[in-house]
Backbone as CSV, one residue per row, in Angstrom:
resi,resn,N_x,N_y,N_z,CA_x,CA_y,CA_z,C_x,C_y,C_z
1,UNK,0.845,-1.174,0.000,0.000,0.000,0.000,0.893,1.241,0.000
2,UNK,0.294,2.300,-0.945,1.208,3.440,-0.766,0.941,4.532,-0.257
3,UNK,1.641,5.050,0.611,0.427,6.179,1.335,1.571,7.428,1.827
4,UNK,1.301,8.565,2.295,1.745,9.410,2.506,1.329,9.749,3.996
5,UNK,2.411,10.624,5.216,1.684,10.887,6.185,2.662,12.698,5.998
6,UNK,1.945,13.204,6.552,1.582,14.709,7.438,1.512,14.792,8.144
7,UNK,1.840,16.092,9.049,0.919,16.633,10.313,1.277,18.054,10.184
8,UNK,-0.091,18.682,11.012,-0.335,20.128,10.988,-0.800,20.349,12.323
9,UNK,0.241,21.158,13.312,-0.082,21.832,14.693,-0.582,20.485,15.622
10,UNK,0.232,19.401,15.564,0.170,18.372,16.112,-0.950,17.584,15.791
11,UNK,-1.354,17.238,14.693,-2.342,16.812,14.050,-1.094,15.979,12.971
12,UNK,-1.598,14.475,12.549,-1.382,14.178,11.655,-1.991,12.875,11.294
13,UNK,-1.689,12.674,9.837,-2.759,12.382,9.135,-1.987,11.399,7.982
14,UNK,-2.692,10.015,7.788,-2.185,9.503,6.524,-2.590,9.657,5.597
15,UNK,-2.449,9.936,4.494,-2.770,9.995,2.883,-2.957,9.404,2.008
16,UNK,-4.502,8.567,1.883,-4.442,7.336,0.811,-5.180,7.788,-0.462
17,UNK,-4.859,7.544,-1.710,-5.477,7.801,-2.696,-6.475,6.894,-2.928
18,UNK,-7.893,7.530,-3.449,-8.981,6.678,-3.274,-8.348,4.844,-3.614
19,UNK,-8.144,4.678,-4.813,-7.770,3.173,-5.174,-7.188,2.357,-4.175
20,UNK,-6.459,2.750,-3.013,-5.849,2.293,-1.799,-7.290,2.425,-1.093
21,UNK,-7.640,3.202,-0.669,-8.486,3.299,-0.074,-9.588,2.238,0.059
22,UNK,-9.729,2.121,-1.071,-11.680,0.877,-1.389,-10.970,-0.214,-1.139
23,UNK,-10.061,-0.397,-0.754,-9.846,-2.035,-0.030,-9.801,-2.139,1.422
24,UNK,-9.957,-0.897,1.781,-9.855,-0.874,3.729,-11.398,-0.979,4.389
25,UNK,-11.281,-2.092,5.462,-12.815,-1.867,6.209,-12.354,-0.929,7.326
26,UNK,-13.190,-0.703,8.670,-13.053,0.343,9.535,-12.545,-0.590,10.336
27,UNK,-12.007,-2.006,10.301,-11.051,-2.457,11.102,-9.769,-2.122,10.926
28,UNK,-9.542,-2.173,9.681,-8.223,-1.689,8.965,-7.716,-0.421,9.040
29,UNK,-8.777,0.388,9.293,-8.685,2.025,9.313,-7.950,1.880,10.997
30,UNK,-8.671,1.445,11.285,-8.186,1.484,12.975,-6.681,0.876,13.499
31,UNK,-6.678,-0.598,13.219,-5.468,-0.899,12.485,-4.315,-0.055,12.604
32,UNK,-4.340,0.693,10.904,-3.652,1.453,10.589,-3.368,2.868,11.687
33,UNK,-4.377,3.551,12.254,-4.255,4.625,12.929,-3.770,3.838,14.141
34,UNK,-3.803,3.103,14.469,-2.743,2.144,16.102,-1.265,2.971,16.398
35,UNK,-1.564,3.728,17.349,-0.129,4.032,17.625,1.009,3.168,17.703
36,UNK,0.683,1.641,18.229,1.644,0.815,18.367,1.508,-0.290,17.564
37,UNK,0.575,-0.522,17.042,0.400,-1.339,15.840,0.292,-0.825,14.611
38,UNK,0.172,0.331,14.030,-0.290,0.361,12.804,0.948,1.763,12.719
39,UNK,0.612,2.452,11.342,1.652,3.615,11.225,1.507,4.735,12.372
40,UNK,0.753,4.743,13.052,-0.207,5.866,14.241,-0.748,7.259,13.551
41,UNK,-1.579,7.655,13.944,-2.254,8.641,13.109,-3.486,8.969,13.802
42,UNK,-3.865,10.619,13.735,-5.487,10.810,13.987,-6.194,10.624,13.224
43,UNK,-5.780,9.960,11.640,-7.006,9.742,11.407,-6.712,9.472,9.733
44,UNK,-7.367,9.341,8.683,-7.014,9.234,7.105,-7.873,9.692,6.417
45,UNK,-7.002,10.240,5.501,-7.628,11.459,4.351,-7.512,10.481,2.915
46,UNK,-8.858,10.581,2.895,-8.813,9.566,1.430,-8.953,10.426,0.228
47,UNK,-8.112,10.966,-0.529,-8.595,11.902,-1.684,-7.455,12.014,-2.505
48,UNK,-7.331,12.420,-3.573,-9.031,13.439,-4.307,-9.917,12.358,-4.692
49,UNK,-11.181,12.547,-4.321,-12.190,12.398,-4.821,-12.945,13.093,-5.752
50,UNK,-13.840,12.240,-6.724,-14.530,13.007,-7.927,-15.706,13.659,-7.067
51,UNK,-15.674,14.762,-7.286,-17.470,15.534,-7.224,-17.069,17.282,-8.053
52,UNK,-18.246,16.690,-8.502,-19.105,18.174,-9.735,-19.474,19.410,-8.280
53,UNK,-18.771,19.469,-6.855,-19.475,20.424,-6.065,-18.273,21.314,-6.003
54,UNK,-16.843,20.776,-6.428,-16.037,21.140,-5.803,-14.772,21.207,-6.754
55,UNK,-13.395,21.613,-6.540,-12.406,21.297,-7.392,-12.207,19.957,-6.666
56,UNK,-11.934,19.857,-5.653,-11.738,18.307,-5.092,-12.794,17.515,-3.699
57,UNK,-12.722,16.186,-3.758,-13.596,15.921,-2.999,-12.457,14.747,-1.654
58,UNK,-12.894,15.112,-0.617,-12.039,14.580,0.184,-12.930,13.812,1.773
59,UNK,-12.510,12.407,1.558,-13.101,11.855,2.932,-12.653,11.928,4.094
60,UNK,-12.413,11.975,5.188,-11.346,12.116,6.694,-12.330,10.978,7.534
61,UNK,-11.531,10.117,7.914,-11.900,8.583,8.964,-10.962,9.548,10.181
62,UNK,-11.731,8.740,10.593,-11.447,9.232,11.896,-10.445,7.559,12.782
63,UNK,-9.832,7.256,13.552,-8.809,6.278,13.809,-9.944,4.979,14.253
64,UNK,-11.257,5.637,14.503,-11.929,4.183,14.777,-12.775,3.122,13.475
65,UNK,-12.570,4.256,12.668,-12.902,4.101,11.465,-14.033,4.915,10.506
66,UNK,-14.996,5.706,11.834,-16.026,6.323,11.349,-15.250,7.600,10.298
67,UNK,-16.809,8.013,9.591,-16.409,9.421,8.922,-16.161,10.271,9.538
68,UNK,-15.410,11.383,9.579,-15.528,12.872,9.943,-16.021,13.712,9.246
69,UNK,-16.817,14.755,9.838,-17.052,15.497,8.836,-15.863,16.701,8.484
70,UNK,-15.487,17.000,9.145,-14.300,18.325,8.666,-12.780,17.906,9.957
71,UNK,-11.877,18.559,9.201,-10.790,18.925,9.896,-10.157,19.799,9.441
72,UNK,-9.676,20.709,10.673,-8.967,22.095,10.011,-7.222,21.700,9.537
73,UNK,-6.860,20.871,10.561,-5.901,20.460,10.525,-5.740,19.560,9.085
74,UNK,-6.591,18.477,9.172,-6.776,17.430,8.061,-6.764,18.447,6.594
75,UNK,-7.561,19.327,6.249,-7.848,20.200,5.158,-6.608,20.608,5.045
76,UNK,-5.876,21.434,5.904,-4.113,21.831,5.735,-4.137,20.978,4.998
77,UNK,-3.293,20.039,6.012,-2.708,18.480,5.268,-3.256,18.456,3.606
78,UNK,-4.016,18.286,3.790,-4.844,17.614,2.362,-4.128,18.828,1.203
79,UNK,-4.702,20.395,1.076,-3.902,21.186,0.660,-2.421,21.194,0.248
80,UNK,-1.639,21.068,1.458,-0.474,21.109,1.270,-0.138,19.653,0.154
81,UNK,-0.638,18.615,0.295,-0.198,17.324,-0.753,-0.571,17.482,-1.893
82,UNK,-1.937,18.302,-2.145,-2.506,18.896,-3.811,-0.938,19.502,-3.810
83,UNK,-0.577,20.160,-3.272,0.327,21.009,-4.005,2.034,20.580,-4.344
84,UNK,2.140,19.639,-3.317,3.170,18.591,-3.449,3.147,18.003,-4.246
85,UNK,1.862,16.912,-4.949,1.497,16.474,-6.365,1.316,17.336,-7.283
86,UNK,1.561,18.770,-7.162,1.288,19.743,-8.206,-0.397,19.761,-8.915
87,UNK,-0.981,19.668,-7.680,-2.361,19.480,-8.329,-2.654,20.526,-8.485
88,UNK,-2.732,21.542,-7.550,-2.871,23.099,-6.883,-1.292,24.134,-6.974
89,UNK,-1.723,25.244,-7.449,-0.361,26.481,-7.305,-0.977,27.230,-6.369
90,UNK,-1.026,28.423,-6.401,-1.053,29.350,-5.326,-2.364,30.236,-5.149
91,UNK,-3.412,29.746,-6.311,-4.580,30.171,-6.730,-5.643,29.519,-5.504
92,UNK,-6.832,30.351,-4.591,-7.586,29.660,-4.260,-8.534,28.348,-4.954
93,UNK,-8.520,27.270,-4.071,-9.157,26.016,-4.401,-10.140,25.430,-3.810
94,UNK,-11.735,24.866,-4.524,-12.539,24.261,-3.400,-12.012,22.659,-3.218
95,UNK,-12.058,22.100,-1.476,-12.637,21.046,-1.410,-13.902,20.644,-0.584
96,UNK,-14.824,20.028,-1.060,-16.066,19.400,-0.447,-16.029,17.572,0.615
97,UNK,-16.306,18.306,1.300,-15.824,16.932,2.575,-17.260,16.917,3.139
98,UNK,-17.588,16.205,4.158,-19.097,15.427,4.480,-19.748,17.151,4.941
99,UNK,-19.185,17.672,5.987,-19.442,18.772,6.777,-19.546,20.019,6.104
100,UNK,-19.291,19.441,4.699,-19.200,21.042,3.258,-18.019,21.539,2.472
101,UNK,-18.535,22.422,1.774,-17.711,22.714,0.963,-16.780,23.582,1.660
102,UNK,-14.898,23.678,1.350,-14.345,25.115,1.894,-13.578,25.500,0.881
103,UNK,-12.653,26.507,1.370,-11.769,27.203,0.160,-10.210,27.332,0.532
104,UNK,-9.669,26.645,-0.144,-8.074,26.730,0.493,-6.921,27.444,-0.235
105,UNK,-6.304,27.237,0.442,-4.935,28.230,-0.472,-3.794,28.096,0.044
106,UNK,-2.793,27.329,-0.807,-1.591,27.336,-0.583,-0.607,28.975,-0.477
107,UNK,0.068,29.661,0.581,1.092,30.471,0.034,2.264,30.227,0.101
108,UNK,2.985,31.328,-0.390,4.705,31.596,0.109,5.066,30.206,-0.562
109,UNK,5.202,29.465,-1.494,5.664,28.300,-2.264,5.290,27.310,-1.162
110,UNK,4.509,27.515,-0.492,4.038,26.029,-0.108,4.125,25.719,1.678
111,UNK,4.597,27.138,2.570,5.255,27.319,3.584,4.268,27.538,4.448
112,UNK,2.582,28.108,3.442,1.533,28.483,4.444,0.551,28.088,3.878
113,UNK,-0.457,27.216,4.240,-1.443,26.970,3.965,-2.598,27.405,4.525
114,UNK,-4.163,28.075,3.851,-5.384,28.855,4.588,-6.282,28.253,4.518
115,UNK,-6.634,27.832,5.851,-8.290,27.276,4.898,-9.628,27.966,5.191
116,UNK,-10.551,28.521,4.987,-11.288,29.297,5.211,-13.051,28.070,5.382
117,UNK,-13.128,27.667,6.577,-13.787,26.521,7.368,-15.412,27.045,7.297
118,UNK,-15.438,28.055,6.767,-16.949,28.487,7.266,-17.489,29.097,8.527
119,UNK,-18.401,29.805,8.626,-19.276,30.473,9.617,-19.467,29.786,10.749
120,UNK,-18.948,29.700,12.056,-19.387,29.303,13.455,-20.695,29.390,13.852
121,UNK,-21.335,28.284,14.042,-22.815,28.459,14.776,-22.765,27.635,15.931
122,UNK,-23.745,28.414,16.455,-23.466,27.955,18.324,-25.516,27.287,18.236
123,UNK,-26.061,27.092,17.222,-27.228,26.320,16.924,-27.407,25.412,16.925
124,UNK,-28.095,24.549,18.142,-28.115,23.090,18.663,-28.701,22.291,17.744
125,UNK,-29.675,22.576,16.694,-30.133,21.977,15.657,-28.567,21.901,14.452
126,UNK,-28.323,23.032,14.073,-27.150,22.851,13.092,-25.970,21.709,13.779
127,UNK,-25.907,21.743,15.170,-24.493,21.345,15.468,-24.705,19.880,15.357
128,UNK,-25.032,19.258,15.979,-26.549,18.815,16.621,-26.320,18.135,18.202
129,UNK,-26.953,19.085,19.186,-27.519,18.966,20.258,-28.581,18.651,20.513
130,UNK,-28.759,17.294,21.214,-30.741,17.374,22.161,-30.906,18.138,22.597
131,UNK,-32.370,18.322,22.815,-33.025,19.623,23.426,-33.947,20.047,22.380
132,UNK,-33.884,21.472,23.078,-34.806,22.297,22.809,-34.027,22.803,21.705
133,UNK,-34.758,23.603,20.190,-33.349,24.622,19.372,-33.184,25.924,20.387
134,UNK,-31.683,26.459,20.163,-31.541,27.118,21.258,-29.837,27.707,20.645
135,UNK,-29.028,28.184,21.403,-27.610,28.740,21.292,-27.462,28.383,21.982
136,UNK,-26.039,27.404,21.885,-25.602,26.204,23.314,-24.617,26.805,23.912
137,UNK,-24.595,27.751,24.796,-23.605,28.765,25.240,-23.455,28.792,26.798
138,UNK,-22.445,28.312,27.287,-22.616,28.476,28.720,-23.258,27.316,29.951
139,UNK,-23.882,26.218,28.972,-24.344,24.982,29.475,-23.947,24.303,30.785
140,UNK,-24.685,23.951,31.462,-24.136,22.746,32.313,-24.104,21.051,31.927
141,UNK,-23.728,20.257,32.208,-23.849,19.030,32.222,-22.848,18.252,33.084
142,UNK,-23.339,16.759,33.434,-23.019,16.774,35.062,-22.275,15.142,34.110
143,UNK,-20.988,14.816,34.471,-19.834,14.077,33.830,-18.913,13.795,35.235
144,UNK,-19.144,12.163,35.003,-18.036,11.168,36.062,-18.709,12.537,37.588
145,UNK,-19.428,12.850,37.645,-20.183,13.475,38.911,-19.830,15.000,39.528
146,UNK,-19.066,15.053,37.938,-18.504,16.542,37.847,-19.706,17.242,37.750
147,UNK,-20.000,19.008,37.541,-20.818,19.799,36.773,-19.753,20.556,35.576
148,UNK,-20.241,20.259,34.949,-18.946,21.183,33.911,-19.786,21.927,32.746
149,UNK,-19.417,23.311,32.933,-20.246,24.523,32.245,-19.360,24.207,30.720
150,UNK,-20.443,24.248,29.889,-19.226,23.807,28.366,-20.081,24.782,27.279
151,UNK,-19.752,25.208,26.502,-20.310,25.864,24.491,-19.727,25.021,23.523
152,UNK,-21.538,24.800,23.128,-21.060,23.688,21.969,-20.823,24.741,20.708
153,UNK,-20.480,24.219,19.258,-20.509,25.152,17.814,-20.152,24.159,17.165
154,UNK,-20.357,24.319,15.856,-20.118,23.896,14.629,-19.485,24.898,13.855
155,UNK,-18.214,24.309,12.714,-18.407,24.654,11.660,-17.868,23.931,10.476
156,UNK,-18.848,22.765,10.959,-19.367,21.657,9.726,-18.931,20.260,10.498
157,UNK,-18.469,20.772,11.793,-18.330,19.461,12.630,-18.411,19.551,13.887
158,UNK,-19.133,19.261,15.150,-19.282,19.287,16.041,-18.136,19.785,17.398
159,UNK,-18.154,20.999,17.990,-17.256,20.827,18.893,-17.660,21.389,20.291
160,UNK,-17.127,20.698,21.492,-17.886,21.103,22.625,-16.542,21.587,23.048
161,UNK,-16.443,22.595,23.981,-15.449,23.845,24.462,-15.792,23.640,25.905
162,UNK,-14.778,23.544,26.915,-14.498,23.565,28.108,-13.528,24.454,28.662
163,UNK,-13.992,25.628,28.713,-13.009,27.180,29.668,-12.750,26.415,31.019
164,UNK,-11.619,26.528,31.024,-10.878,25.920,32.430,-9.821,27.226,33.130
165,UNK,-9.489,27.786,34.081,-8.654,28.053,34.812,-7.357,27.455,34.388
166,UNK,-6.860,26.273,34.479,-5.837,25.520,34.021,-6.252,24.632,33.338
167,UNK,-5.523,23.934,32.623,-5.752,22.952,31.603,-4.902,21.392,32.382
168,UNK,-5.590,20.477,32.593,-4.906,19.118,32.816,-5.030,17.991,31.871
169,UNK,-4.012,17.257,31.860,-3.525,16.343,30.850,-4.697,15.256,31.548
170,UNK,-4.548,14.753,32.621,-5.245,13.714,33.261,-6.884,14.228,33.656
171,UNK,-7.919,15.586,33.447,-8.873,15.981,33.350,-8.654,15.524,31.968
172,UNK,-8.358,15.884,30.960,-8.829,15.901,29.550,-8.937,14.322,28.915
173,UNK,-8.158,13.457,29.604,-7.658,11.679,29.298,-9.169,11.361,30.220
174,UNK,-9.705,11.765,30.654,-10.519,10.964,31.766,-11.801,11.455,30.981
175,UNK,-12.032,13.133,31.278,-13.209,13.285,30.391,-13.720,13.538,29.836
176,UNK,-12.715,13.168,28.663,-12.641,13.972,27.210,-13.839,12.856,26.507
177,UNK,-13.113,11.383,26.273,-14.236,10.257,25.836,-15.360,10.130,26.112
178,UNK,-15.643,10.445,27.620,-17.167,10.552,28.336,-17.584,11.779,27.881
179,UNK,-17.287,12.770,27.512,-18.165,14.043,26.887,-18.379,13.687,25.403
180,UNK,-17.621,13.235,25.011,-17.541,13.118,22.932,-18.812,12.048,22.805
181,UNK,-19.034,11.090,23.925,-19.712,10.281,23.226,-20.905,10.392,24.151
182,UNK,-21.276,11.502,25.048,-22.582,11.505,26.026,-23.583,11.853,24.884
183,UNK,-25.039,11.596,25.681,-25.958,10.884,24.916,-26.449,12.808,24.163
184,UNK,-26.080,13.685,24.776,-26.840,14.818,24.103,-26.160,15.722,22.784
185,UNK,-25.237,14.465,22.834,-24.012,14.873,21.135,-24.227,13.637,20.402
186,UNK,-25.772,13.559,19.062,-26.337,12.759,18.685,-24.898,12.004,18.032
187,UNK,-24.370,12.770,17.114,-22.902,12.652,16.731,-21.516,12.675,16.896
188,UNK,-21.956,12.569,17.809,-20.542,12.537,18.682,-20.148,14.104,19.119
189,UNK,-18.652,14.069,19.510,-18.296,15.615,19.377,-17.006,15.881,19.759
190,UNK,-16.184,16.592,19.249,-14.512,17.115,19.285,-14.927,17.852,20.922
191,UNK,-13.879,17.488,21.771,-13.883,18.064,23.007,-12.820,19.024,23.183
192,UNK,-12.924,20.282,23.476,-11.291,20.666,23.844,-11.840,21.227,25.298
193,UNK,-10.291,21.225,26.096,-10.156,22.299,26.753,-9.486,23.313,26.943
194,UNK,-10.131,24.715,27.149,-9.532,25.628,26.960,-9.269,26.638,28.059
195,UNK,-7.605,27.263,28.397,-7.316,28.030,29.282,-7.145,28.945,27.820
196,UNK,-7.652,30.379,28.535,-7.601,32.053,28.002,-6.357,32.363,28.414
């Protein structure tokens, strides 16, 4: 198999061209993303893909195998290899991924890559949150018997935000998984936490 890896701001990513790609199940995906078994990776960018929406069309698995819908990081990546294959010069470019269409741009010969991700909505229907529709801003929810005030948003993929005082390695390992996959993030959801 021939594949390429990346990373962008501690993000990285393997690179399979579709034809590699259609032979992997989401065991294999996982597999492969194995830190200690496989090449390690957050995750695989299967592209270019054909679609009439876009100049290119691009899938992102995520290491358990599911789809993602967007990555800011992943989109870099993806960018920067159009342009390594000389697919892309320095001209803005669309790609269309599950979470939508964006617009990227290689500069400076290849040293900076932009991607322009779309409009932030804090809309529990767009993101998608249970409940009521509403602006998910400031929330409580009660985790391993914590209360933890969190803001969810989208922009084209789910993310829930945790303002912390300090930031801990062993808070974020403990209840990072129990927030991504609680029952009121129909789709899961990117967790961060964040010190200002």
């Amino acid at each position: 198999m021939k594949f390429y890896k990346y990373h962008a701001l501690g993000n990285d990513y393997i690179i399979l061209e579709p034809d590699e790609f259609k032979k992997l199940t989401k065991e294999q995906i996982h597999r492969l993303c194995h830190r200690n078994y496989g090449l390690g990776s957050d995750g695989i960018l299967c592209g270019p893909t054909d679609t009439e929406k876009a100049d290119f069309g691009l899938l992102i698995f995520n290491p358990d195998g599911s789809e993602a819908e967007k990555s800011g990081n992943g989109l870099r990546i993806f960018a920067r290899y159009l342009w390594d294959k000389n697919k892309v010069g320095e001209d803005e470019f669309s790609i269309l991924t599950a979470g939508g269409k964006v617009k990227a741009k290689v500069h400076t010969l290849g040293h900076r890559v932009t991607v322009h991700m779309g409009q932030v909505s804090f809309n529990s229907t767009e993101i998608p949150v249970n409940g009521p529709p509403r602006e998910v801003i400031n929330e409580e929810m009660k985790i391993a018997g914590k209360i933890i005030n969190f803001t969810a948003a989208t922009i084209g993929n789910p993310h829930c935000v945790i303002l912390r005082d300090e930031i801990s390695e062993a808070e974020s390992r403990a209840l990072g998984p129990l927030i991504e996959n609680e029952a009121r993030f129909p789709n899961r959801t990117n967790v961060q936490f964040v010190k200002v």
